[in-house]
Structures are given as structure tokens and as C-alpha cells.
C-alpha positions as CSV (number, residue, x, y, z in Angstrom):
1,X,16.9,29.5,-72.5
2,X,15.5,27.0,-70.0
3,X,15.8,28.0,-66.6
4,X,16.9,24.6,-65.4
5,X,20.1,24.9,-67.9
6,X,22.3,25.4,-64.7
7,X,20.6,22.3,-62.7
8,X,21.5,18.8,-62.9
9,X,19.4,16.5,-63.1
10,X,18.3,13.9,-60.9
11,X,18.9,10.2,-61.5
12,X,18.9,7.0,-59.9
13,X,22.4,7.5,-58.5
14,X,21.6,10.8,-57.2
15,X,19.3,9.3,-54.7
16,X,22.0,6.7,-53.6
17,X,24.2,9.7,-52.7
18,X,21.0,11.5,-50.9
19,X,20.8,8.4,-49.0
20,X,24.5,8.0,-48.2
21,X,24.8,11.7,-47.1
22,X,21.7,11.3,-45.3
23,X,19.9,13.7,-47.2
24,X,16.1,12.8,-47.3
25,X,14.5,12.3,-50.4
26,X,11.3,14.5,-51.4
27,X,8.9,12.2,-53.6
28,X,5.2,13.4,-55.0
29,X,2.8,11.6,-57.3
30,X,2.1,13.9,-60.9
31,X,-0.2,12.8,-63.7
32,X,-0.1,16.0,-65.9
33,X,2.1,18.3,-67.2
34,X,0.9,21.7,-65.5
35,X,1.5,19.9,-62.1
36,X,4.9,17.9,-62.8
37,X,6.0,21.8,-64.4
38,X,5.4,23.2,-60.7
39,X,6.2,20.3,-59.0
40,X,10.0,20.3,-61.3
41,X,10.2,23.8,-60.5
42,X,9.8,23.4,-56.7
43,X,12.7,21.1,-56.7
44,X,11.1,18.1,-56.0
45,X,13.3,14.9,-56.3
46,X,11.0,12.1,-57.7
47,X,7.5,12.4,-59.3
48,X,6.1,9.4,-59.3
49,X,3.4,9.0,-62.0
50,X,1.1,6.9,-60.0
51,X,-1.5,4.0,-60.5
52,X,-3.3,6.2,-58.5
53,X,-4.5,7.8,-61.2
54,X,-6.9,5.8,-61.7
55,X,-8.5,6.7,-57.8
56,X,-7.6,10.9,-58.2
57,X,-7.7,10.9,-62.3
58,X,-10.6,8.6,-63.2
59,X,-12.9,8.2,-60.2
60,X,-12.4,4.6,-60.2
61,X,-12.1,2.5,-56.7
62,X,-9.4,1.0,-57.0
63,X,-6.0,1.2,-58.6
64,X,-6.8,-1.7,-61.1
65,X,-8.5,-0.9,-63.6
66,X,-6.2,2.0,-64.9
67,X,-4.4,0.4,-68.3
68,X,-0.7,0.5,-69.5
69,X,-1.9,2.9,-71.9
70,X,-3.5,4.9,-69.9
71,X,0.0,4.8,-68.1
72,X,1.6,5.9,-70.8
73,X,-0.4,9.1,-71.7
74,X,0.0,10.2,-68.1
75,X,3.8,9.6,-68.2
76,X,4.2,11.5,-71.5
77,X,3.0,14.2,-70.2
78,X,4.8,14.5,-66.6
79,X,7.7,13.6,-69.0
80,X,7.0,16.9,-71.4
81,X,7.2,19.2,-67.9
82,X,10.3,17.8,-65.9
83,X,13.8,19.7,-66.3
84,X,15.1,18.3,-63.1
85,X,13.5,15.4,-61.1
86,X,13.8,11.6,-61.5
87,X,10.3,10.4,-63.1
88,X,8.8,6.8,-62.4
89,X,6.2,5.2,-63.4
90,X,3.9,2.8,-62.2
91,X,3.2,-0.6,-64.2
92,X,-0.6,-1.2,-63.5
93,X,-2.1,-4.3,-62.6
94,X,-2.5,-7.1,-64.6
95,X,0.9,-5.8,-67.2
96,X,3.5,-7.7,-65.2
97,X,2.1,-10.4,-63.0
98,X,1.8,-13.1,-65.6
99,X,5.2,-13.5,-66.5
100,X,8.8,-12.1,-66.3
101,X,8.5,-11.8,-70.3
102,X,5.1,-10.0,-69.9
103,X,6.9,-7.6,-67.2
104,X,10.1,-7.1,-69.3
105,X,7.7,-5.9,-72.5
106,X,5.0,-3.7,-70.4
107,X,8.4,-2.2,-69.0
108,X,10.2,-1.7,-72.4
109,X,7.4,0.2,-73.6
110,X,6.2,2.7,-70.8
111,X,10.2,4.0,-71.2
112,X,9.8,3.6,-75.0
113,X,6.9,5.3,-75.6
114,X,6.8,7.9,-72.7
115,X,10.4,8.7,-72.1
116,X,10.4,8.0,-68.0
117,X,13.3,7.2,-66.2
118,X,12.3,4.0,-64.6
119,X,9.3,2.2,-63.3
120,X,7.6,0.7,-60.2
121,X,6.0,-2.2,-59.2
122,X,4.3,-4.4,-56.1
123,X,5.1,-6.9,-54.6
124,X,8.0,-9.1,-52.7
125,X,8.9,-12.9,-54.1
126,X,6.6,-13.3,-56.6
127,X,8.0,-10.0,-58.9
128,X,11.8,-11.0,-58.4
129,X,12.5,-13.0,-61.4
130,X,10.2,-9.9,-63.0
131,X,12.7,-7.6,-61.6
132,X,15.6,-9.2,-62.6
133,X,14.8,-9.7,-65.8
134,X,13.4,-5.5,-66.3
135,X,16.9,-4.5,-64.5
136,X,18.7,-6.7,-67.0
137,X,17.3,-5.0,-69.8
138,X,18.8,-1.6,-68.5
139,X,15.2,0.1,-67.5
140,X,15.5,1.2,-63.0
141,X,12.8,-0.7,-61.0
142,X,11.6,0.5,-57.6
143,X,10.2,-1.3,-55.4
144,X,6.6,-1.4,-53.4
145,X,6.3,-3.2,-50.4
146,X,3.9,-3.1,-47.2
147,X,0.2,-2.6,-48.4
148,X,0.2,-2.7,-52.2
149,X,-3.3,-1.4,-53.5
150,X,-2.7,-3.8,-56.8
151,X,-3.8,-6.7,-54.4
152,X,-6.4,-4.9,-52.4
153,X,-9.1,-7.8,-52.9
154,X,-6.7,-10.4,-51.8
155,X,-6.4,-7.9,-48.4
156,X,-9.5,-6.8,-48.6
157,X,-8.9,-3.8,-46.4
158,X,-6.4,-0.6,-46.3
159,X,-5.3,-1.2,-42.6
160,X,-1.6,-1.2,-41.8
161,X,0.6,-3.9,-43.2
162,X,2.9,-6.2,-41.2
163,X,2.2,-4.9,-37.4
164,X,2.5,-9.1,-36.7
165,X,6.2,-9.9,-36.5
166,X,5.5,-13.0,-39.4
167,X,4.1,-10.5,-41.2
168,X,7.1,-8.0,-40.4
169,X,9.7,-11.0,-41.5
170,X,8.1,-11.8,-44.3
171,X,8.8,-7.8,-45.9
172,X,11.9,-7.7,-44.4
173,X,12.7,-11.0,-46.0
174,X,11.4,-9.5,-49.7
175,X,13.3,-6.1,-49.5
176,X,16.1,-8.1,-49.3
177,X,15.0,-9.9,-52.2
178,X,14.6,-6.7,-54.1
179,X,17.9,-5.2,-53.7
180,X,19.6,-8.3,-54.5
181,X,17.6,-8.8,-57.6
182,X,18.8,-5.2,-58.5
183,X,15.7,-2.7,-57.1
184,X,17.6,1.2,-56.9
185,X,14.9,2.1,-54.6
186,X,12.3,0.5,-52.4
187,X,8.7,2.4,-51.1
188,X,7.4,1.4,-48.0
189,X,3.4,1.6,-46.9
190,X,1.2,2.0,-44.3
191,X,3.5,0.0,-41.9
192,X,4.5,0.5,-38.5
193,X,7.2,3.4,-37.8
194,X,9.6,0.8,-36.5
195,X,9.4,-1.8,-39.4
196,X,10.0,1.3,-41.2
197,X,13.8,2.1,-39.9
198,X,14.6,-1.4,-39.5
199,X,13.9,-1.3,-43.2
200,X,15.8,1.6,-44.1
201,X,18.9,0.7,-41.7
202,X,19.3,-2.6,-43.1
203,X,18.9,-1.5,-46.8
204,X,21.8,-0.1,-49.3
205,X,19.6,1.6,-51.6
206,X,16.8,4.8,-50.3
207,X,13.7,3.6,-48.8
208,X,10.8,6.5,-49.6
209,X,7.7,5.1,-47.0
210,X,4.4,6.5,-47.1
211,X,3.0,6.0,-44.0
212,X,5.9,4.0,-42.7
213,X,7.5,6.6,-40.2
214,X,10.4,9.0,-39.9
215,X,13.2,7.2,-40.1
216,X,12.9,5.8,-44.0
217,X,15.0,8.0,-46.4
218,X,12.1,10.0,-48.2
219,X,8.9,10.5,-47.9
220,X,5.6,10.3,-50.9
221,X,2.8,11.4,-51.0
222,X,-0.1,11.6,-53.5
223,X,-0.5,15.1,-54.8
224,X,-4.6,15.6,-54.5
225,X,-4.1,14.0,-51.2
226,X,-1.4,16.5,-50.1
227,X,-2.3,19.1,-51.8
228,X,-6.4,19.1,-49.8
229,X,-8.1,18.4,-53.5
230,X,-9.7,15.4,-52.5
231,X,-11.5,16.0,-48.7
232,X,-12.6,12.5,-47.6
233,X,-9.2,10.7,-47.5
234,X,-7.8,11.1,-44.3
235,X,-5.5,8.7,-42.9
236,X,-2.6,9.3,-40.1
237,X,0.1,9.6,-42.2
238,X,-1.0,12.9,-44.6
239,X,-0.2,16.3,-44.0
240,X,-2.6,18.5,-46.2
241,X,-0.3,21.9,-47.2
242,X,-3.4,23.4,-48.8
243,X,-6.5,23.4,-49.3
244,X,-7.6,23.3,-52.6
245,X,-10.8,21.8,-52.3
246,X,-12.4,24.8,-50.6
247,X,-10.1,27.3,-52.4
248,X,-11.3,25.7,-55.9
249,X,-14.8,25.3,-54.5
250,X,-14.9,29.3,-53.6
251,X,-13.6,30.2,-56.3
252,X,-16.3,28.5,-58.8
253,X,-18.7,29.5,-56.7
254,X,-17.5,33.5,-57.2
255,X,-16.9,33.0,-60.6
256,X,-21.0,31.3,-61.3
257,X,-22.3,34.3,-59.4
258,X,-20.0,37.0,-61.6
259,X,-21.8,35.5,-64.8
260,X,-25.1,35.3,-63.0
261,X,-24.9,38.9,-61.8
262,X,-23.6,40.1,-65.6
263,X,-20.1,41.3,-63.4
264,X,-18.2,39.2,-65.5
265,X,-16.8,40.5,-68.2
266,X,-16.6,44.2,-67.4
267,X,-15.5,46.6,-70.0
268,X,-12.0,46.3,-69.2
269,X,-12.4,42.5,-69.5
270,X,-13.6,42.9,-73.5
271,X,-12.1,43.3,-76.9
């Protein structure tokens, strides 16, 4: 018998209580299932199967060139861990931005084919129509706004979005957009604290920032980045909890000089 029989599980309209309640919403990214199972065990809310990936996973740049199937093998197997928590994914670059139809189809199979319980994507006027359209088909879309890594090259730096106020109108302008074409959710990045509240304050549904302050109504972060795997990622907004990079690093280190030194096995370590 599971030991999550007794627990509900979280969905979409959980969160919209969380957020009416004022209860703040606990969101980390997962790409396998040993992770998502500890992750689903701590309670967490949301994973988030990231594009990130593709930076933590694959060693690439950028989140671009990560592919919906790629996507899709990540999501199955968060998917195969999680008793309990809401699990989105992301829809990479270059599977929605053509067309709503192109959207609505790259959407229709991540949930097909992976079993997740909605998906995310970037950006503000241009995605609406894509939005609409996913939403009318019955599949939950959050939202990304603030810096989007998707469009990284058209930025061409990670600084914080919208600190100008046409900048600041222009997001405030596009969440609204969002939630009226049907968003559950919204994420907010790397954007002043202050844009951040006004955000959440003036939104029905949760906002989940990373980076974007207090005041939102959840907080993500990427789980190599919270969890001290990867060491030369250090922006203002991450808290490390652990570690692991040195911990890991220690313990391989141990473990080489065991087998070097004939420690490992010992006799109580054989058949």
C-alpha cells in the first residue's frame, strides 16, 4: 500500500485555494524520477519539469536546444515518482511559437504521452491566442513572464527584467492577458521585488516568482541550483540548502582512494 493513499492530491484548484487562504505555494524543478520521489515525499506542491534541463541535464547553454521529446522522457519519469504534487511541464523552444495549432499539438502530446498535469510556456501577447487555444482543449497552462530564457538572444543578457516602468507596464499589461485568456498560474522572473507584489495583488490566480521578491504567492527554484550541485551559479535570489557539490565531490574522492588502497570491498562487503 502506497503511503500517499491518505493524501490528496494537488491540482490546479488546490493552488487557487493556497492563494486565497494565503498559503504560499512551494514549487521545485525535477527531471528524474529518484528526485521527483523525494521531492513528492517532502510535500512539495509543484515540480516543475523544467527546460532547464537542458542547462543542469545536458550541459548545454541555453535552454533552447532541449527538444519536445526530450521533454517528454523527462516528464515520464517525474510522472512515474509523484503520489501527491501538481506536475508541469515546460514546452521548449521552437514547439509553440509558430502557431496556436503548433502550440495546441506540442501540448496535446507532452500530457498524452507523459501523463503531466499541465504545461508552461514564455511569453506575454504573442502566446495568447496559443493559450487560449491549449486551455480550450482542457490541458492547464502557466504562465512565464519577466526574463524568459526561451528568448535569451533577443535579450542578450540574464539581468533583471522590467526595472523601467515601460518595461514594468508592459508585464503588467501581459499577466493580465494571461489570466483572461485562461493561465491557472503565472511565474514571475528576475524582476524587481515591487513589480513582483503589484503582480501578485492585482492577479486572481497564484503568482510563483523566482527572483521576483516576497510578496508573490510561491516561490521556484531549480533543484541543482538549490540543492549546491551546480557551484558557479550564483545570483541574488538562491538560497543553496545543501551542498552537494562538495558532499558528492568528497565522497568520490573517498570512494577512488578505498579501491586504490584495496579497502573497498572488505570481507564483510563480499559474497
Amino acid at each position: 500500500m502506497s503511503v500517499h493513499s491518505d493524501v490528496k492530491r494537488v491540482t490546479t484548484h488546490t493552488l487557487q485555494s493556497m492563494k486565497d487562504k494565503g498559503e504560499k505555494i512551494s514549487m521545485l524543478t525535477a527531471y528524474d524520477y529518484s528526485m521527483a520521489r523525494i521531492f513528492d515525499d517532502a510535500g512539495i506542491d509543484v515540480i516543475l519539469v523544467g527546460d532547464s534541463a537542458s542547462n543542469v541535464m545536458a550541459g548545454h547553454e541555453t535552454t533552447l536546444p532541449i527538444t519536445l521529446d526530450q521533454m517528454i522522457y523527462h516528464a515520464q519519469s517525474v510522472i512515474r515518482a509523484c503520489q501527491r504534487c501538481l506536475v508541469i511541464a515546460d514546452l521548449p523552444f521552437g514547439s509553440y511559437q509558430g502557431n496556436s495549432k503548433e502550440a495546441l499539438n506540442s501540448a496535446i502530446r507532452i500530457m498524452k504521452e507523459s501523463g503531466a498535469h499541465g504545461v508552461k510556456l514564455e511569453g506575454g501577447e504573442e502566446v495568447v491566442e496559443s493559450v487560449k487555444r491549449i486551455v480550450g482543449a482542457g490541458v492547464p497552462v502557466m504562465g512565464h513572464l519577466g526574463l524568459t530564457p526561451q528568448s535569451i538572444y533577443k535579450f542578450g543578457t540574464y539581468a533583471v527584467r522590467a526595472k523601467e516602468e515601460e518595461e514594468a507596464e508592459i508585464l503588467l499589461h501581459s499577466a493580465d492577458l494571461l489570466q483572461a485568456a485562461g493561465c491557472f498560474s503565472l511565474v514571475l522572473e528576475k524582476i524587481p521585488a515591487t513589480l513582483g507584489k503589484t503582480v501578485a495583488e492585482n492577479m486572481k490566480i497564484p503568482v510563483i516568482g523566482i527572483g521576483a521578491g516576497r510578496h508573490v504567492d510561491g516561490q521556484v527554484l531549480v533543484m541543482h541550483d538549490m540543492l549546491g550541485i551546480t557551484k558557479d551559479f550564483s545570483p541574488r535570489f538562491l538560497r543553496r540548502y545543501l551542498d552537494l557539490y562538495g558532499e558528492i565531490l568528497g565522497a568520490t574522492r573517498n570512494y577512488i582512494k578505498d579501491v586504490k588502497d584495496k579497502d573497498f570491498p572488505n570481507d564483510r562487503e563480499q559474497y
